[in-house]
N, C-alpha and C positions, 0 to 999 in steps of 0.2 A: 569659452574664453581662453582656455589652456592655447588651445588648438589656431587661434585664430595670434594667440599672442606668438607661437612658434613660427606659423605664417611671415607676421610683419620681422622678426628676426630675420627670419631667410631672406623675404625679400630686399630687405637694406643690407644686408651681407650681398646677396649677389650683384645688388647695383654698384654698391660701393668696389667692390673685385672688378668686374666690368669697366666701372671709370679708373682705375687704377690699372688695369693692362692697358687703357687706350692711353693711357698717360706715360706709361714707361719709353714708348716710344719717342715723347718730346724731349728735346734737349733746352735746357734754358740756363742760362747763365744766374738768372735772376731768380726768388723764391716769390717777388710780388705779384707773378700770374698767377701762382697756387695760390696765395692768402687771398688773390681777390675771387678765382675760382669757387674756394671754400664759401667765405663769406656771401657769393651774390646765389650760390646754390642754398645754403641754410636761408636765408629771405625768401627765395621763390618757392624751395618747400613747404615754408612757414605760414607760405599765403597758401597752400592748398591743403593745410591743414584745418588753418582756419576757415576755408569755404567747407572741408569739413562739419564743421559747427553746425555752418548754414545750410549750405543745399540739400548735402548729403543726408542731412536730419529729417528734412522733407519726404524725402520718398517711406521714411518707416514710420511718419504717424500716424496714419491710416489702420495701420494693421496693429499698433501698439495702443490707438482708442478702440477698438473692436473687437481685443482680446483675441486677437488671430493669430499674433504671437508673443510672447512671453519679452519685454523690452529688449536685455540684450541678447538673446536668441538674433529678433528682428535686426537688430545693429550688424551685429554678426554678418548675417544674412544678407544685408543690404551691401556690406562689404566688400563679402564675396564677387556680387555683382556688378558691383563698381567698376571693382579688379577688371572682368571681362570685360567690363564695356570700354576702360582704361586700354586694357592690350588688342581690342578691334579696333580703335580709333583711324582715321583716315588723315587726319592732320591736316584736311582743310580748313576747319576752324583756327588751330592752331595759329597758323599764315595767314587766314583773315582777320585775325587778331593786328597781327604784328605788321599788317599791311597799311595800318593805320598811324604808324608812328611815321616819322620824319624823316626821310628817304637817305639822310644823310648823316645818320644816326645810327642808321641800322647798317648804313655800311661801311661808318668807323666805330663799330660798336664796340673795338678795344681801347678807345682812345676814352680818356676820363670825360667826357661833355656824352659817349656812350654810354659807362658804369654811372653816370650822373642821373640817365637818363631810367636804369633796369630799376637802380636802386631807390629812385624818389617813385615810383610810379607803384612799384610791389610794397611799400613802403606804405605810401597811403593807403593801399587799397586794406593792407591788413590794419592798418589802425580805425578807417570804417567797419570795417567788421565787426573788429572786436567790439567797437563800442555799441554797435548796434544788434550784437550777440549779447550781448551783459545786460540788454534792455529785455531781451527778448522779441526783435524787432526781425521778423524774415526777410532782411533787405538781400537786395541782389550782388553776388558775388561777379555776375556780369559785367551789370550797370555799375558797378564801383571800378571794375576795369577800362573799361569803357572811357568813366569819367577820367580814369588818372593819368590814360594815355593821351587825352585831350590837353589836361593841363600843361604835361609835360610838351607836348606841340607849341600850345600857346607861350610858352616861356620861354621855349628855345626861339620863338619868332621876335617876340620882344626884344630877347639879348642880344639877336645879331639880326638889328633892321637891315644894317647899312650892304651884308654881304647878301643879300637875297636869298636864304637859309628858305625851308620851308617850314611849316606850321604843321598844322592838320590836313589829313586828305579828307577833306568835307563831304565829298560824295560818300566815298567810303560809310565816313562816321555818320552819314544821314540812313544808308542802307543797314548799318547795324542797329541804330536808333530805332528804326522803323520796326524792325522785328523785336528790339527790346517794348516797343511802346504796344505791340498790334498783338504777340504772345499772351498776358494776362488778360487781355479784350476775347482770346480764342478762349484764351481757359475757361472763362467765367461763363459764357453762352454754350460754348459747347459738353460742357458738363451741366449746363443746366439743360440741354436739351437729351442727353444721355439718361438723365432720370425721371424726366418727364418722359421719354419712353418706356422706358424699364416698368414706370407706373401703370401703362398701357397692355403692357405686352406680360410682363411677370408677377402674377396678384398674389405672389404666396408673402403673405404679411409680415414674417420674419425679417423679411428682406429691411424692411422701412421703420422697425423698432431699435431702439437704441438696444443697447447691449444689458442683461440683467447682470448683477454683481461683476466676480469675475471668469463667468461661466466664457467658454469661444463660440463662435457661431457654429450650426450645422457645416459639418464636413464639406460640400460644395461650395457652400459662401465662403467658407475657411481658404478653402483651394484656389476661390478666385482670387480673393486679398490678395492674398500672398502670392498669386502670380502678379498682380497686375503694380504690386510693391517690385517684384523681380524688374518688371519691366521697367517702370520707373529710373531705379538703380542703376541698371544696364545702360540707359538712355543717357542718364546724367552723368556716368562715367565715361560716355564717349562724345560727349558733347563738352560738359562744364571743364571735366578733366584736362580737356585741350587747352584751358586757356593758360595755366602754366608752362606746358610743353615747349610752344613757339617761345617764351622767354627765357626759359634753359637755352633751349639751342642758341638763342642768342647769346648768353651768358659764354657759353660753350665758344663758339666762335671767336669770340672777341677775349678770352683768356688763352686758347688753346686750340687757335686754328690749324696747326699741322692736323691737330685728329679729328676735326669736327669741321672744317672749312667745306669739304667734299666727303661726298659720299663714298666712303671707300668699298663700299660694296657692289657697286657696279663693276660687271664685269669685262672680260677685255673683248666679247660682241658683242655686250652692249655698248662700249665705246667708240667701237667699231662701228655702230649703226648711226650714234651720236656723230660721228666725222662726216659718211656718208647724208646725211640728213642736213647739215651743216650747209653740205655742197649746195644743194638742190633749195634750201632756205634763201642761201645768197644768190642764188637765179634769180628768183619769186625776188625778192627785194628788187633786183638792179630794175625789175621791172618800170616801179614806183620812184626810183630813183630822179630827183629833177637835174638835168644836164648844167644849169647853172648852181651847185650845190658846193660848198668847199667847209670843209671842214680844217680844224687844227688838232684837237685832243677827240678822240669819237666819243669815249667813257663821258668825259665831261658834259659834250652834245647831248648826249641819253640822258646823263643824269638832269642836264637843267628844262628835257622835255617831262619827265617823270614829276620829276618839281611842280613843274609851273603848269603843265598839262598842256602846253602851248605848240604845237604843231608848226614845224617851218623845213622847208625843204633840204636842209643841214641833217634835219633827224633822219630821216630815211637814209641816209650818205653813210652817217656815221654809225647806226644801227647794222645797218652791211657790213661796214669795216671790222664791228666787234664780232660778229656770227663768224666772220670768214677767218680772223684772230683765233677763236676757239677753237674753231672746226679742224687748221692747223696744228695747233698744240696735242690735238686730242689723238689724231694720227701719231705726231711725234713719240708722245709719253705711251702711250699704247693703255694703259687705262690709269682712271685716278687717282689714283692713290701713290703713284709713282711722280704726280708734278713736284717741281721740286719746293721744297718746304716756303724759301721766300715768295713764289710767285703763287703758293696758293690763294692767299687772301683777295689780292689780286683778282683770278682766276675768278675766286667765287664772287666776287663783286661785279665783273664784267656778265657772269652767267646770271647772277639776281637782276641786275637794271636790267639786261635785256628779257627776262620773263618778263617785268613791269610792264617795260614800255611796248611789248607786246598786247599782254590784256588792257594798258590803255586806247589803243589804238583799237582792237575790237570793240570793247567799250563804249566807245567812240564813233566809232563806225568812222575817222579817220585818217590815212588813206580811205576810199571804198575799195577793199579786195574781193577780187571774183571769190567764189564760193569754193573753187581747185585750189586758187592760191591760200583762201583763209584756213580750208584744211591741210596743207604742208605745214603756215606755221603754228598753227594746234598742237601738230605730232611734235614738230620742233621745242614746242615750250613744252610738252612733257618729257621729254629727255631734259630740257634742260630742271626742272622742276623734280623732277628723280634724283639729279647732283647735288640739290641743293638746299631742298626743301623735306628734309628725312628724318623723322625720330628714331634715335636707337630704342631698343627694346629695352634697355636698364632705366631710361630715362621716364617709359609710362609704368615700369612699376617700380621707380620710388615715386612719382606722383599718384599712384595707386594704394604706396601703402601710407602714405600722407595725409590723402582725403579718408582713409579708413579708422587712422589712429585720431583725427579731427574729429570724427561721425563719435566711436567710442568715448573718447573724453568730454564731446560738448554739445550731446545730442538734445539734452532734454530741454531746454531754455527754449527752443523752438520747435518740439514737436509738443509740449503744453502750449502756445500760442496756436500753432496748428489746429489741432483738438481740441479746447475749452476754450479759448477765448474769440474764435471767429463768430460761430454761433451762438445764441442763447441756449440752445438745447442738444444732448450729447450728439456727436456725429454716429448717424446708422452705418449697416455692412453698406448699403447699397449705395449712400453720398461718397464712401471710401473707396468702393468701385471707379464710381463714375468718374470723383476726379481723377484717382490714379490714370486710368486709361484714358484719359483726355491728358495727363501729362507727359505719361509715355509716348502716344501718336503723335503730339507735338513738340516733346523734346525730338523722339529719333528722326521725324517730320525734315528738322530745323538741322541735324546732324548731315543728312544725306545732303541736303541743299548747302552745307557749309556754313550756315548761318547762327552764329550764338546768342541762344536765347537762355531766361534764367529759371532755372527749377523751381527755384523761392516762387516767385511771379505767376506762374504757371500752376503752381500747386496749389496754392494758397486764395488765390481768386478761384480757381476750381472748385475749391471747396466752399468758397461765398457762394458760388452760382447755386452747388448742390443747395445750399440751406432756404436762398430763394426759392428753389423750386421744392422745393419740402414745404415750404409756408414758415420754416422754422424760425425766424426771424436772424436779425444781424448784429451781436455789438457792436455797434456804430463807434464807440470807443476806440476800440480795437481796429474796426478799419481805417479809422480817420488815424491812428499811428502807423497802419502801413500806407496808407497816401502817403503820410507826410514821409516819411522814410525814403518812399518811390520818387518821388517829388523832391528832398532834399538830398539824395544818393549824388546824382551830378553833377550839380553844382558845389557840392564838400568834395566830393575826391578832386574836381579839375584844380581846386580852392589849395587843398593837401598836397596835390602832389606837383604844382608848380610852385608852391613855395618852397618845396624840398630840393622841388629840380635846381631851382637857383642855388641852394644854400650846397649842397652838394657837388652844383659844378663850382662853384669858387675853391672851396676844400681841395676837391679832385684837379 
């Protein structure tokens, strides 16, 4: 506990130093970007604390009903792994997340109807939590995100019918749906088919008795738990972890773009390859280019195709004209970090809509690009995607030591739900096996593909499946409170966080 408490010191000492040199840099006449800085980072910490409570709790009941490790030893433990799985993070979740809000939101995300937007959405999701932490109710820290970037859509579309604003990206929100809805469906079958072989395959009987007193299992069983708790950890930190990431950096951006606009770590060849690549982008375009095409604003053009997802021979026009815009600038300035402070917001907004309305158009399959041309601009959108789309490394671990100090203060409310109350009869080593490692393949599963799915969901049906296939039976009780939890998670965040969204952009 010493150890782990010295840990979370360091780690917010060095985040905090970290955002304090990248800050010494900005000039600001004003002190209301820092106050609203501070404030919108203490919320989105706040919420990964709180999923703390929830996910993170998850991955250590198994091994804390089986006496495989001492509670907070397991906490500890779980922590640890968090952490790594927090600092491997890939940060496509992260961007899949935030690919869901309103196109036009995220790219005045300094403007108050953006801080309207961070602040009602992390807002809701932590007041579902909590309340559904206080019950003891494993709801999903996903699916509560999920819901509250919905609402916040929906409200912004309400406010401003007349200027054609956008809403939600429904595809989007239907493909994370789908793996929010299709994850507890894997869980539950495929941990019940994990110990239905186990049953087949390993007859040593220990395996399938519940725990005596508070003796721990033989050394092997011991060693699996607790890897497959590791694994867990590790998964859920590099997957659930991301979903606060992408909203700091937003945060970040839109208080303090001189240091967070662009990726200042790109170097001067890689910008140099970024110019080059630019050139050969805007070939590949003029291709597709329609002869009768005229444009006025190009940004504009892109953005109202991203919008509206509506294809017209303007787009390709004006798409060209931003690629060939950049690819200029980038030769000029020689690399990023040197644009000049007013044009970066700018900049990065020109380089985000055009990633967009690239992957819509693949998407899409929109132009049809030959298969030469679709791979030029692939390469293309990973340069630009490298500029734009970056976590510092201070930023996954204070979400690292967030989700860790959440785990340690509000662990137990759900990993007793976990453990006694799913099943009628205690959970075995071998139910704690199977679901772990059916949450583990399926969280890191859902990581590599970019797709976020929810640990609670995943775990928790896992271990319904194991008690089916035990014969063990089901408090039916107990699951009919996480139905309803599952079932009303969406509908209360959308409910939550657009009535916030409203009351907060009036304020703002």
């Amino acid at each position: 506990m010493l150890v782990f408490a010295v840990a979370l010191v360091i780690g917010f000492v060095y985040a905090a130093s970290e955002l304090l040199r990248d800050l010494a840099n900005v000039h600001s006449t004003s002190i209301y970007p820092f106050v609203l800085l501070g404030l919108a980072l203490t919320i989105a910490l706040g919420f990964e604390f709180v999923n703390g409570f929830h996910d993170t709790a998850n991955a250590v009941a198994t091994v804390i009903y089986t006496h495989s490790l001492e509670p907070h030893i397991a906490v500890v433990w779980s922590g640890v792994w968090n952490f790594i799985g927090v600092l491997s993070s890939s940060g496509l979740v992260a961007f899949g997340i935030i690919s869901l809000l309103p196109v036009e939101l995220i790219l005045q995300v300094g403007s108050g109807a953006g801080f309207s937007m961070v602040f009602a959405l992390l807002t809701a999701a932590i007041l579902w939590n909590l309340g559904t932490w206080y019950f003891g109710l494993p709801a999903s820290s996903s699916h509560t995100m999920v819901g509250s970037i919905i609402g916040v859509g929906i409200a912004n579309q309400l406010m401003s019918p007349r200027t054609g604003t956008s809403g939600v990206d429904w595809g989007q929100a239907i493909n994370v749906g789908k793996t929010l809805l299709i994850s507890p469906l894997v869980g539950f079958f495929v941990a019940f088919l994990f110990l239905t072989i186990a049953k087949l395959v390993l007859k040593n009987p220990k395996l399938y008795a519940a725990p005596e007193g508070n003796e721990p299992p033989p050394f092997w069983i011991r060693g699996l738990l607790v890897l497959t708790c590791t694994g867990v950890s590790f998964a859920h930190g590099s997957n659930d972890g991301q979903k606060g990431m992408g909203l700091i950096m937003l945060i970040l951006v839109g208080t303090v773009p001189t240091a967070y606009a662009l990726n200042h770590a790109i170097t001067e060849s890689q910008t140099a390859e970024f110019a080059t690549i630019s050139r050969q982008t805007v070939d590949t375009l003029h291709q597709y280019v329609s002869p009768s095409a005229v444009i006025g604003e190009p940004r504009r053009e892109v953005e109202e195709y991203v919008r509206t997802r509506e294809f017209t021979p303007n787009t390709m026009l004006a798409l060209q004209q931003i690629v060939g815009d950049l690819g200029n600038e980038a030769t000029i300035y020689k690399v990023l970090k040197d644009v000049p402070q007013t044009m970066m917001p700018n900049f990065r907004n020109d380089m985000y809509i055009t990633s967009e309305a690239l992957r819509l158009m693949k998407s899409s399959g929109k132009p049809a690009f030959t298969a030469a041309d679709q791979m030029v601009l692939d390469t293309y959108k990973k340069h630009v995607d490298a500029a734009t789309k970056f976590i510092p490394t201070w930023v996954k671990v204070a979400v690292a030591m967030a989700l860790g100090l959440g785990t340690m203060i509000g662990w137990k409310r759900i990993v007793v739900t976990v453990g006694e109350k799913i099943g009628k009869q205690h959970l075995t080593y071998a139910q704690g096996a199977a679901a772990e490692i059916t949450a583990m393949l399926t969280i890191g599963g859902a990581d590599y593909l970019g797709m976020p799915v929810s640990t609670t969901h995943v775990l928790s049906s896992g271990v319904a499946g194991t008690m089916a296939a035990n014969h063990s039976g089901l408090q039916w009780s107990t699951v009919r409170s996480l139905a309803l939890a599952w079932v009303l998670t969406l509908p209360m965040a959308i409910i939550l966080s657009s009535s916030l969204y409203m009351l907060f952009h009036r304020i703002m």
